[in-house]
LOKE-541804 format. One line per 8 residues: number of its first residue (from 1); for each residue x, y, z of N, C-alpha, C. Coordinates in steps of 0.02 Angstrom, whole numbers, plus 32768, in hexadecimal, padded with zeros to 4 digits. Example, Ala and Ser with C-alpha at 12.3 -4.5 7.8 and 13.67 -1.06 7.14 Angstrom:
<rs>
1> 8294,7EE4,8186,8267,7F1F,8186,8294,7F5B,8186 | 8282,7F90,8162,82AC,7FCB,8165,8285,8002,818A;
</rs>
This chain:
<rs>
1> 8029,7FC5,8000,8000,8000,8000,802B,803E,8000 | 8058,8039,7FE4,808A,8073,7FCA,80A8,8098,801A | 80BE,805D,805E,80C8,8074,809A,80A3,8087,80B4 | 805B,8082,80C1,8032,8097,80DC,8008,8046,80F6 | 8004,803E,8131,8006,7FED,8167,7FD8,801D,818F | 7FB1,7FCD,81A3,7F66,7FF8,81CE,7F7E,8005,81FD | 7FA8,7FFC,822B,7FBA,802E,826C,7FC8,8075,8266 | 7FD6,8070,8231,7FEE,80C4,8230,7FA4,80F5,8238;
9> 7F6A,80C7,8232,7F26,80E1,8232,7EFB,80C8,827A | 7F2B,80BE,82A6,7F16,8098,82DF,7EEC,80DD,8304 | 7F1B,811B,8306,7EFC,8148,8330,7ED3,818C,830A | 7ED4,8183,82E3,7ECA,81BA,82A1,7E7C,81C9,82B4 | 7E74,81FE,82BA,7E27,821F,82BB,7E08,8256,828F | 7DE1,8247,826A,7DC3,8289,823B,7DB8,82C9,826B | 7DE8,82EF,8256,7DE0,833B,826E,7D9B,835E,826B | 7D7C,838D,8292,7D58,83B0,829B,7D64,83ED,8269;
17> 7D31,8425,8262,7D47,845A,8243,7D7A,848C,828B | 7D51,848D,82B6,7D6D,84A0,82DD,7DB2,8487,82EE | 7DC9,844D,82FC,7E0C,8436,830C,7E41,843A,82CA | 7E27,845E,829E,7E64,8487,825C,7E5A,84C4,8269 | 7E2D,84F7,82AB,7E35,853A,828C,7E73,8558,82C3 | 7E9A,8538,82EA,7EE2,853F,8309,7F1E,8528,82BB | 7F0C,8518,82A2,7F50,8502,826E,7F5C,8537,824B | 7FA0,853A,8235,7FB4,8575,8225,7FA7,857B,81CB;
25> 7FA0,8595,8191,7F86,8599,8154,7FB3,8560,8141 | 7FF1,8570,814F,803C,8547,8137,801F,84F8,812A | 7FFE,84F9,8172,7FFF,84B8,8187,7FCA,8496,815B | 7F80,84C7,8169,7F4C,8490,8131,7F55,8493,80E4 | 7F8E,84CE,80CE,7F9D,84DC,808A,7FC2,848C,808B | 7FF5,8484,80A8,800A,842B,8088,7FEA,83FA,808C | 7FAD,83FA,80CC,7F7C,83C2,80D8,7F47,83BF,808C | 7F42,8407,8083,7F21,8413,8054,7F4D,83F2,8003;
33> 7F83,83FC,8006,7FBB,83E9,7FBF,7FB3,8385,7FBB | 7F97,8373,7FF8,7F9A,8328,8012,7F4B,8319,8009 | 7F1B,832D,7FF8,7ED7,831D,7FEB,7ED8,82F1,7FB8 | 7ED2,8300,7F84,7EE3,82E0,7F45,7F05,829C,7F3D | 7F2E,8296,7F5F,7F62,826A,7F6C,7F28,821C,7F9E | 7F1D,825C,7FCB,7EFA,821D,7FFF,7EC7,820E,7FD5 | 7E94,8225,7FB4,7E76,820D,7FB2,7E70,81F5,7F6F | 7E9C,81EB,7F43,7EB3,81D3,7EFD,7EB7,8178,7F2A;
41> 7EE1,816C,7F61,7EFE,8134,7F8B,7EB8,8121,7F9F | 7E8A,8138,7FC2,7E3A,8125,7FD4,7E05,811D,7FAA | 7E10,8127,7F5C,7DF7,810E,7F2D,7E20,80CD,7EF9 | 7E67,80CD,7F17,7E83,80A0,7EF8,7E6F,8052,7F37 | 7E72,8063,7F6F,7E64,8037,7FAC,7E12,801B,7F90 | 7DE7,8049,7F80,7DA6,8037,7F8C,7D9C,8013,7F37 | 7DC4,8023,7F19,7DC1,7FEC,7EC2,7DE4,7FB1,7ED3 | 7E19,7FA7,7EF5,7E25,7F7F,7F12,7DFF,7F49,7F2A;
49> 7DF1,7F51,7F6C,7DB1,7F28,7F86,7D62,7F0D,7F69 | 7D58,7F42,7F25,7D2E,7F3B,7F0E,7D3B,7EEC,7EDD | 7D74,7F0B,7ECE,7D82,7EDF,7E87,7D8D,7EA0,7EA3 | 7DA3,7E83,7EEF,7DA8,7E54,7F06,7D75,7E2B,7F13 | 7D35,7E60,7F25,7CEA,7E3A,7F58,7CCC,7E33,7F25 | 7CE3,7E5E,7ED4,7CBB,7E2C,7EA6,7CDF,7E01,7E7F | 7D12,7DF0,7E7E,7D39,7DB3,7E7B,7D16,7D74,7EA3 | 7CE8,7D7B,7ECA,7CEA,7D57,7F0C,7D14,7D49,7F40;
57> 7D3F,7D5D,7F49,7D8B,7D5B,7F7C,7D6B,7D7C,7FB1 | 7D79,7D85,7FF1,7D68,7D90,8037,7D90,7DDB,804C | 7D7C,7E08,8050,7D9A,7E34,8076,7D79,7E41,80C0 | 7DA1,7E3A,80F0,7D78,7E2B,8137,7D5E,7E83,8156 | 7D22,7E77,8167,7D0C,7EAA,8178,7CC0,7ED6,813F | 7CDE,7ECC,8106,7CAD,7ED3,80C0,7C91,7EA0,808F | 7C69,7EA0,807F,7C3D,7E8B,804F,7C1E,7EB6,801D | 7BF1,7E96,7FDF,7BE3,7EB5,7FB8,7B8C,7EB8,7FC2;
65> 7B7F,7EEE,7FC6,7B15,7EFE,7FBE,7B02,7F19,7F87 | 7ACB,7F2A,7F86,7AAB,7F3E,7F59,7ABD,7F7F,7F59 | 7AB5,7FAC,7F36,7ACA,7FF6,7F39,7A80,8013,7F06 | 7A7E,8056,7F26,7A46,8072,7F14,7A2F,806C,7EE0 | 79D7,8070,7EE1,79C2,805E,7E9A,79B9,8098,7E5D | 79BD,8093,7E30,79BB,80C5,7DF1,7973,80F4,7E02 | 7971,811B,7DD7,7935,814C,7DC5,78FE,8129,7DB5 | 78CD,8134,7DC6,789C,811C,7D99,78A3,8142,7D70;
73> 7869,810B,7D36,7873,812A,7CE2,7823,8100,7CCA | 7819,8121,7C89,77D3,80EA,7C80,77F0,80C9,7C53 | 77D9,8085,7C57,77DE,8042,7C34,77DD,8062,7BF8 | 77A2,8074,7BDB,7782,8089,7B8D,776F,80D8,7BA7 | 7787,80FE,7B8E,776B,8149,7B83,7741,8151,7B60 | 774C,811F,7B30,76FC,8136,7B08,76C5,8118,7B1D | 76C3,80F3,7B4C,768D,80CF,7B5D,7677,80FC,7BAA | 76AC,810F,7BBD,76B4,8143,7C05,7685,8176,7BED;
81> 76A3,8180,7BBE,767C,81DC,7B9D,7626,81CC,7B85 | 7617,818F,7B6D,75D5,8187,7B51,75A9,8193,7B85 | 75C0,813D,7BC5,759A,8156,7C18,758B,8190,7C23 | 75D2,81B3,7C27,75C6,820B,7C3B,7581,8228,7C2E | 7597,822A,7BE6,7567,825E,7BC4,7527,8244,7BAE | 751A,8201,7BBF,74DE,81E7,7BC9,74AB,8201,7C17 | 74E4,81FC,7C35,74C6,8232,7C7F,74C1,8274,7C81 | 74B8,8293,7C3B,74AC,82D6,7C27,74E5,830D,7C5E;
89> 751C,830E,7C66,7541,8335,7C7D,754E,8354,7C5B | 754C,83A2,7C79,7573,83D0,7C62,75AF,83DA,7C43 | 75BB,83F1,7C05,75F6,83ED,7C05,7634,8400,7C1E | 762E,8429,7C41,766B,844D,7C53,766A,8431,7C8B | 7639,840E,7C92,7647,83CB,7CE7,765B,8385,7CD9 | 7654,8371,7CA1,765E,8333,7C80,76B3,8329,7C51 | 76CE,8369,7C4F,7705,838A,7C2E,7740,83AA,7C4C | 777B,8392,7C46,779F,83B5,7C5B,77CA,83D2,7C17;
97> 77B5,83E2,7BF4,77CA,83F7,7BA9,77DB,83AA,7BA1 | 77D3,8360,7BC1,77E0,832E,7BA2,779A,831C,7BE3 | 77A3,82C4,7BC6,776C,82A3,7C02,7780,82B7,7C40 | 7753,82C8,7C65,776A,82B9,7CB5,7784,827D,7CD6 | 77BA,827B,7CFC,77E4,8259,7D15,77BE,8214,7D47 | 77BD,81F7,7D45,7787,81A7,7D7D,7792,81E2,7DD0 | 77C3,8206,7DDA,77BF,8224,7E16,778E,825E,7E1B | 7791,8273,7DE0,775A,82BB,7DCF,76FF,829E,7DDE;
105> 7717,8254,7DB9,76D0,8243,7DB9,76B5,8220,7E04 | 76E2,821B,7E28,76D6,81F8,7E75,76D0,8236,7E87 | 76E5,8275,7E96,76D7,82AF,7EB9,7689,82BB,7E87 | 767F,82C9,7E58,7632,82CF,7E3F,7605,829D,7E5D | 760F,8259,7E6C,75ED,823E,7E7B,75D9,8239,7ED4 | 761D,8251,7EF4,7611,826D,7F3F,75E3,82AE,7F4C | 75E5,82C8,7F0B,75C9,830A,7F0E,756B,830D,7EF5 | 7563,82C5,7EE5,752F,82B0,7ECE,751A,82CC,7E9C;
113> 753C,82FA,7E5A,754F,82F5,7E11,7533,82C7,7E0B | 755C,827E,7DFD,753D,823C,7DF1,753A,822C,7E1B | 74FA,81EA,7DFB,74C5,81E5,7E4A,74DF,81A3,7E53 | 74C0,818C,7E8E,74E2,8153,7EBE,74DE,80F4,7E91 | 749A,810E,7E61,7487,80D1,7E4E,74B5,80E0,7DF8 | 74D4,8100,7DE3,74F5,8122,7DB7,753F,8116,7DBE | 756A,810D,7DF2,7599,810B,7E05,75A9,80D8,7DE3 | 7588,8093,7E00,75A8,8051,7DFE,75BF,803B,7DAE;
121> 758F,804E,7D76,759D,806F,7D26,75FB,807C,7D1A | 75F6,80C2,7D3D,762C,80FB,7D2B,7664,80A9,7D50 | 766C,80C6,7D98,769D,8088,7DC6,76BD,8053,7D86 | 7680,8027,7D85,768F,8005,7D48,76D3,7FF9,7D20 | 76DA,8049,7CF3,76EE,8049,7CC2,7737,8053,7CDE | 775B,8072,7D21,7791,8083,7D39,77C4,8048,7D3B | 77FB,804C,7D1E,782D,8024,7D55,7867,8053,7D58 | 788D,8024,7D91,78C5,8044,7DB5,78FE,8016,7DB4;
129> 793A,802F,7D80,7974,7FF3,7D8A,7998,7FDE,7DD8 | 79AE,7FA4,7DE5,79C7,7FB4,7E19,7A1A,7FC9,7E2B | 7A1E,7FCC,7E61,7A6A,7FD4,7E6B,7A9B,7FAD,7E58 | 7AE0,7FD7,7E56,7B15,7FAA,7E41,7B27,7F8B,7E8C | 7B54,7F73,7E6B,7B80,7F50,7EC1,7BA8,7F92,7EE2 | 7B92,7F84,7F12,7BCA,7FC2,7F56,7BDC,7F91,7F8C | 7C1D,7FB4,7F9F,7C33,7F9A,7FD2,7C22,7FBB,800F | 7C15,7F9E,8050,7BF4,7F9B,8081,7C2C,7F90,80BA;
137> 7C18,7F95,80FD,7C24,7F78,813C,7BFE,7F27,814D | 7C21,7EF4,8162,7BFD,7ED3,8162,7BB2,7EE7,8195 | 7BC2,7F03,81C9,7B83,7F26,81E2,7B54,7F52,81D3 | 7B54,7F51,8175,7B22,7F76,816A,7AEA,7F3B,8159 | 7A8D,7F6A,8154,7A6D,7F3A,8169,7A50,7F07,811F | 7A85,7F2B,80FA,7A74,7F0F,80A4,7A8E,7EBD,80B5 | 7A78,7E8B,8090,7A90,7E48,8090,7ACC,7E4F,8058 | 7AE6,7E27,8070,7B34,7E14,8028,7B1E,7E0B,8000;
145> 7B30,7E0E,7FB5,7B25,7E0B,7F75,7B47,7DC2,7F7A | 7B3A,7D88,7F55,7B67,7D4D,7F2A,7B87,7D5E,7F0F | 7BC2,7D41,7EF4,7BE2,7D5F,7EB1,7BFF,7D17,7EA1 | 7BE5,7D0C,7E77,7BEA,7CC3,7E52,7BFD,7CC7,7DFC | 7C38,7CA4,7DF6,7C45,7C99,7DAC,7C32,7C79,7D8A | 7C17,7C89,7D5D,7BED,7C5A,7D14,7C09,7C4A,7CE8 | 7BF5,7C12,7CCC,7C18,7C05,7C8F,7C1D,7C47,7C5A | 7BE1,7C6B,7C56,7BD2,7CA2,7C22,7C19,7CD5,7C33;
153> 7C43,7CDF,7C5F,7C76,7D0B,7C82,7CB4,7CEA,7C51 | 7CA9,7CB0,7C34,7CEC,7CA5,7C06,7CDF,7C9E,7BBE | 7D17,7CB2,7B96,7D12,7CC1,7B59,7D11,7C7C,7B3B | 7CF3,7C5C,7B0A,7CFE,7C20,7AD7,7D38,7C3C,7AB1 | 7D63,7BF7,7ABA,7DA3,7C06,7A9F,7DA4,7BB2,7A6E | 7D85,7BBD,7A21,7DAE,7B82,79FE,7DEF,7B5B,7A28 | 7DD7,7B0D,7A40,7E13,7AE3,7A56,7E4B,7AFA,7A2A | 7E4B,7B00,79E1,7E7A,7AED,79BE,7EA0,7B22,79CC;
161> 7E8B,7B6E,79CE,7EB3,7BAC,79EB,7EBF,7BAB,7A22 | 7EB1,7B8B,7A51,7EC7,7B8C,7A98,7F09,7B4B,7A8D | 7F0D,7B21,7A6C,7F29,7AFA,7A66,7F83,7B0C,7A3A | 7F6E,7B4B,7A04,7F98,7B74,79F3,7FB8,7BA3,7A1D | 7FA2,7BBC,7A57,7FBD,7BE2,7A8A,7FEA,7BCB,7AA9 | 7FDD,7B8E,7AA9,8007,7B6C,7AE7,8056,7B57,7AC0 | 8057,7B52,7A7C,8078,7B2E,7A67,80B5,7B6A,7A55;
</rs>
């Protein structure tokens, strides 16, 4: 880790704003020249571990969860937009110079815009991708992800060219 061993992080505590406003400019001007640095090393640490827990390999302490889910979006917009404007909305309520967003249309529908028996229609048409993999504490309350290798993870390689490689 380019001399850097976890003891050296045994006593280390994230500073306060207050516990930098005694330092002299000098001082947070080089802490400051060292930002970059650290945290170039805390994104190389955290690709690291990533690239391991989805390897499947064990790093103690972390695992891999689910990580937040995408935007909603509508399945079919054009089928989003027909519903709509079959529920005679306004346009400039039904519009955001494009369709309204599945979130636009859950606040219209909290707002009873669209009505309750109307919803389940619109709902429908939404989905939401999910998250990529993030790395975690094992004490967070997400469950571990699997990470299992498939056959589909290796390339078909003609015997006869694999057989030329070797030779």
């Amino acid at each position: 880790m380019h001399g850097a061993k976890p003891e050296d992080f045994l006593d280390l505590e994230v500073p306060q704003a207050a516990d930098l406003a005694d330092e002299t400019a000098f001082d947070l001007a080089w802490a400051m020249s060292k930002v970059d640095l650290i945290e170039g090393w805390c994104k190389a640490v955290r690709g690291e571990v990533e690239r391991r827990l989805l390897e499947g390999k064990e790093v103690e302490g972390y695992k891999l969860v689910q990580g937040r889910r995408g935007p909603r979006a509508w399945a079919n917009p054009e089928e989003a937009e027909a519903v709509l404007k079959a529920m005679r909305l306004k346009q400039e309520v039904m519009y955001d110079f494009k369709l309204i967003s599945p979130t636009t249309a859950d606040k219209l529908a909290k707002a009873g815009t669209i009505g309750k028996r109307q919803w389940p229609k619109v709902e429908a048409l939404i989905t939401q991708a999910d998250g990529g993999p993030s790395v975690a504490p094992v004490s967070d309350k997400r469950p571990a992800m699997l990470v299992a290798v498939t056959p589909d993870d290796f390339l078909d390689v003609p015997l006869d060219a694999a057989v030329d490689d070797l030779a």
